[in-house]
C-alpha positions as CSV (number, residue, x, y, z in Angstrom):
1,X,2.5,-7.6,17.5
2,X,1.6,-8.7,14.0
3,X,3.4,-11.5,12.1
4,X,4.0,-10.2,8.7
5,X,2.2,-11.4,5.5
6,X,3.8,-9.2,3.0
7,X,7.2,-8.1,1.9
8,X,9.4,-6.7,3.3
9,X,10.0,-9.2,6.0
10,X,7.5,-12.2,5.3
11,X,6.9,-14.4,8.9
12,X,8.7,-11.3,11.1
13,X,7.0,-9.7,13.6
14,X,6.5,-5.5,14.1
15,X,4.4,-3.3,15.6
16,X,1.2,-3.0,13.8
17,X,1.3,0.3,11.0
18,X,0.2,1.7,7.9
19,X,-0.3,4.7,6.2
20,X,-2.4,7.6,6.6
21,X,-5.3,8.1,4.0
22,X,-6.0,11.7,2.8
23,X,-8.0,13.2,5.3
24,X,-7.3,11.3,7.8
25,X,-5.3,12.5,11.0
26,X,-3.3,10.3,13.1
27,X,-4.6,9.1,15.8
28,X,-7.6,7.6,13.5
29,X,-5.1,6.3,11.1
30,X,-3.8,4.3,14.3
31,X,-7.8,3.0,15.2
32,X,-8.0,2.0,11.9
33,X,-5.0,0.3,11.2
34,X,-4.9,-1.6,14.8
35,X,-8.6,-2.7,14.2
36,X,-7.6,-3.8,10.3
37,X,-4.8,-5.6,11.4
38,X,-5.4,-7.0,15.0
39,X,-8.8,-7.0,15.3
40,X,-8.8,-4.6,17.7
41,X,-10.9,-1.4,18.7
42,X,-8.8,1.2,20.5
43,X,-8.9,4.9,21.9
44,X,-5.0,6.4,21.7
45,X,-3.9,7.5,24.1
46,X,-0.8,9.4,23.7
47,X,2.1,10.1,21.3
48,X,5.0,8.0,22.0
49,X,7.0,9.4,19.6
50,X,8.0,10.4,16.0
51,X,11.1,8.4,14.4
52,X,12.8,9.0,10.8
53,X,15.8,7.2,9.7
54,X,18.5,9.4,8.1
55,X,17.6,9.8,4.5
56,X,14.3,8.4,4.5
57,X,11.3,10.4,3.9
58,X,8.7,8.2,6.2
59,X,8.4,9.8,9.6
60,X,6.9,7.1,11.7
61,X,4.3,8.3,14.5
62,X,4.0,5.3,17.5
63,X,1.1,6.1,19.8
64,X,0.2,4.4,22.9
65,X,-3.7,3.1,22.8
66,X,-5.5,1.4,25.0
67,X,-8.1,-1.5,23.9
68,X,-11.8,-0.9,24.2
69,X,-13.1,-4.0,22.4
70,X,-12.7,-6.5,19.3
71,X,-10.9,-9.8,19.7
72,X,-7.4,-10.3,18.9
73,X,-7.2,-12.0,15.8
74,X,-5.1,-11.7,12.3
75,X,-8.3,-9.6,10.8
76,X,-6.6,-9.0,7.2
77,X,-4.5,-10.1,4.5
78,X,-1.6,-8.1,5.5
79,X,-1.2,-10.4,8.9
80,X,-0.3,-14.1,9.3
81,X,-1.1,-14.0,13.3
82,X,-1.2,-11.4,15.9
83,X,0.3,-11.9,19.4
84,X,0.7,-10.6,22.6
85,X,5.1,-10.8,23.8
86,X,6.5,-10.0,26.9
87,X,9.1,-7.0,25.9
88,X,12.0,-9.6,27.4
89,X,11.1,-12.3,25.0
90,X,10.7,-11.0,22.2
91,X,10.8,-12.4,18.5
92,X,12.7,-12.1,15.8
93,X,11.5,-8.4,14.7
94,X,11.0,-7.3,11.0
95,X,12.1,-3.9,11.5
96,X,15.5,-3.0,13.4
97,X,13.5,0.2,14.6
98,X,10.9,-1.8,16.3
99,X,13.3,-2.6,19.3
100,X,14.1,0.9,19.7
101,X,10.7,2.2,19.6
102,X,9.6,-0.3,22.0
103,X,12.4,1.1,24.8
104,X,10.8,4.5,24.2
105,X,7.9,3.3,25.1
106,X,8.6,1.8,28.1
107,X,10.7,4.7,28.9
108,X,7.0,6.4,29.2
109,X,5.2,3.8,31.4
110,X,8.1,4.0,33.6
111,X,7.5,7.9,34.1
112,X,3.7,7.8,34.0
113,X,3.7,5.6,36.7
């Protein structure tokens, strides 16, 4: 998880995300945005799911990817520290969604194994 370094939320902790650049399609938005943020290089692996709050026009896309090299480390200006969290301690989340997302998700490990 990434501790935020910019509004909204300053010092909370979400997944790490961004926005897809023109041209770009998904799952290299998520390589990109993992490695700018954690440090990480990664290879998705699958779609976890697609969320979108009533009224909003942001569809979020949460992918499962698995590390294949980098160092974890708060690589940009958008990050005050990245962390690894055991889902049952948890901390205080930035986004109310993140919780959610993060059941889904374990929803899937659950059936894939």
């Amino acid at each position: 998880m990434v501790q935020r370094a910019i509004e909204p939320a300053i010092g909370k902790w979400s997944l790490p995300s961004g926005y897809v650049n023109r041209g770009e399609k998904l799952e290299q938005a998520v390589e990109r945005e993992v490695l700018e943020e954690c440090g990480l290089e990664v290879e998705v692996e699958h779609l976890v799911g697609l969320y979108s709050e009533n009224g909003n026009p942001i569809v979020l896309a949460v992918y499962q990817a698995r590390v294949t090299g980098g160092k974890l480390e708060s690589a940009d200006h958008e990050t005050l520290d990245v962390r690894v969290f055991n889902v049952n301690q948890l901390p205080e989340l930035a986004f109310d969604h993140d919780r959610g997302i993060l059941a889904d998700w374990l929803k899937t490990r659950k059936v894939a194994e």
